[in-house]
C-alpha positions in Angstrom: -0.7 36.0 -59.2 0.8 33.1 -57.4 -0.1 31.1 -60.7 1.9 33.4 -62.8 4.9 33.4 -60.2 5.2 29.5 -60.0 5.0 29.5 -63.9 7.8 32.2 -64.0 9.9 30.2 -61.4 9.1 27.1 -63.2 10.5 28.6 -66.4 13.7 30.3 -64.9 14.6 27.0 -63.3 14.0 25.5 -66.8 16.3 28.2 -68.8 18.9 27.3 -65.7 18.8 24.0 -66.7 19.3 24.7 -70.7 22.0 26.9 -70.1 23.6 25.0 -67.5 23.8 22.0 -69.8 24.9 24.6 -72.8 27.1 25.8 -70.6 28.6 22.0 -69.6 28.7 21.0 -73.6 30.6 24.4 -74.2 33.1 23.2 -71.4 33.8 20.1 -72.5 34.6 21.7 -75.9 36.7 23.8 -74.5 38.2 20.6 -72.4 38.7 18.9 -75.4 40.3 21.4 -77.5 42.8 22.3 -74.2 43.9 19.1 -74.5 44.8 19.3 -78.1 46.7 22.3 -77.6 48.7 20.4 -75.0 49.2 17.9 -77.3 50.5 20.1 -79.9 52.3 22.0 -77.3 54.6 18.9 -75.8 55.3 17.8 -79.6 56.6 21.5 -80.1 58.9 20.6 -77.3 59.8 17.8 -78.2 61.1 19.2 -82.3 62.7 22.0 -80.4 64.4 19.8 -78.4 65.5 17.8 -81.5 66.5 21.3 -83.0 68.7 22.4 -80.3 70.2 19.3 -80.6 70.7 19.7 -84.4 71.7 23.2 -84.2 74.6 22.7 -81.5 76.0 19.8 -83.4 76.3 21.7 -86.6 77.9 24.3 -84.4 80.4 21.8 -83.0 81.1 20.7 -86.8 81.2 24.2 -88.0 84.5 24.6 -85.1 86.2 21.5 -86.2 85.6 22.6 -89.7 87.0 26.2 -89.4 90.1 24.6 -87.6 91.0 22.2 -90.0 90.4 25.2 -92.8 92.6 27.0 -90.7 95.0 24.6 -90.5 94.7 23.7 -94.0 95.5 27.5 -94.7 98.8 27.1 -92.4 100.0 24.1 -93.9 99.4 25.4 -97.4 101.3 28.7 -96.6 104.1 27.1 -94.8 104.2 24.9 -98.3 104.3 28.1 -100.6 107.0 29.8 -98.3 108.9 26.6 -98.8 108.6 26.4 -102.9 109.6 30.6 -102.7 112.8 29.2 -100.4 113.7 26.6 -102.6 113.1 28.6 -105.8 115.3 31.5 -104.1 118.4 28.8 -103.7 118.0 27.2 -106.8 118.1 30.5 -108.8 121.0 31.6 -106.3 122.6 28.1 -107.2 122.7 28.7 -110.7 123.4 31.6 -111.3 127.1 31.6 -111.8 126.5 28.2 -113.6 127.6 28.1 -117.0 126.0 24.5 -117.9 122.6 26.3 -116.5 122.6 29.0 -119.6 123.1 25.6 -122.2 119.8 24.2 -124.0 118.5 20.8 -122.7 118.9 18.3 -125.2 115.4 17.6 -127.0 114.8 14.4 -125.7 115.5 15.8 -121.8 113.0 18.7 -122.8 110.1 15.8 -124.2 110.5 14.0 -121.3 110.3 16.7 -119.2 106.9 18.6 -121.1 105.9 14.8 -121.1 105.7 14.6 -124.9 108.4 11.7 -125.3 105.9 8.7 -127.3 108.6 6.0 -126.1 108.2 7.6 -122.2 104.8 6.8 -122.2 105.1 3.5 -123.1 105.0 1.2 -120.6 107.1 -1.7 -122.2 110.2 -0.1 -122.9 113.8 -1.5 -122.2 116.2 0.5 -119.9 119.6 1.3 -121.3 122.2 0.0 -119.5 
């Protein structure tokens, strides 16, 4: 019986020993790949950084944008309000004017519609 008890102890120290080392290959695996995933993990930082960094610029240049759109919108107003005012007097202006009801002579009108051949040409003599 004491035969049969070494040979079991024997055997259980030898499974210890495989699973030990199975166990020490399996950690090292595990190791290794723990190490990948802190790889991958500091390199999502680091393009999350990069984003946040992208992302609040684009914010900063989305405020300066709306301002200037803004004031875009404010200058282009005040410039309508002007052309209504001006418009307004000029109407007022000639209203009572009897040389405003008259037809502008033809060659007033071409030159005004831009149609005049002779305006367009670029080596005409001024009239004295």
């Amino acid at each position: 019986m004491s035969g049969w008890l070494s040979k079991l102890a024997r055997g259980g120290m030898l499974l210890l020993l495989v699973v030990s080392i199975c166990l020490g290959g399996y950690s090292s695996l595990l190791s290794y790949r723990l190490e990948l995933v802190r790889q991958q993990v500091a390199e999502q930082k680091k393009t999350l950084a990069q984003q946040a960094g992208l992302i609040a610029t684009m914010q900063e240049q989305d405020a300066r944008n709306r301002k200037l759109m803004a004031e875009q919108q404010q200058r282009e107003q005040q410039l309508r309000q002007r052309g209504e005012i001006y418009q307004r007097k000029y109407q007022d202006a000639i209203k009572n004017d009897g040389c405003s009801r008259r037809d502008a002579p033809g060659g007033v009108l071409d030159l005004l519609r831009g149609t005049d051949a002779n305006a367009a040409s670029t080596n005409r003599s001024v009239a004295p």
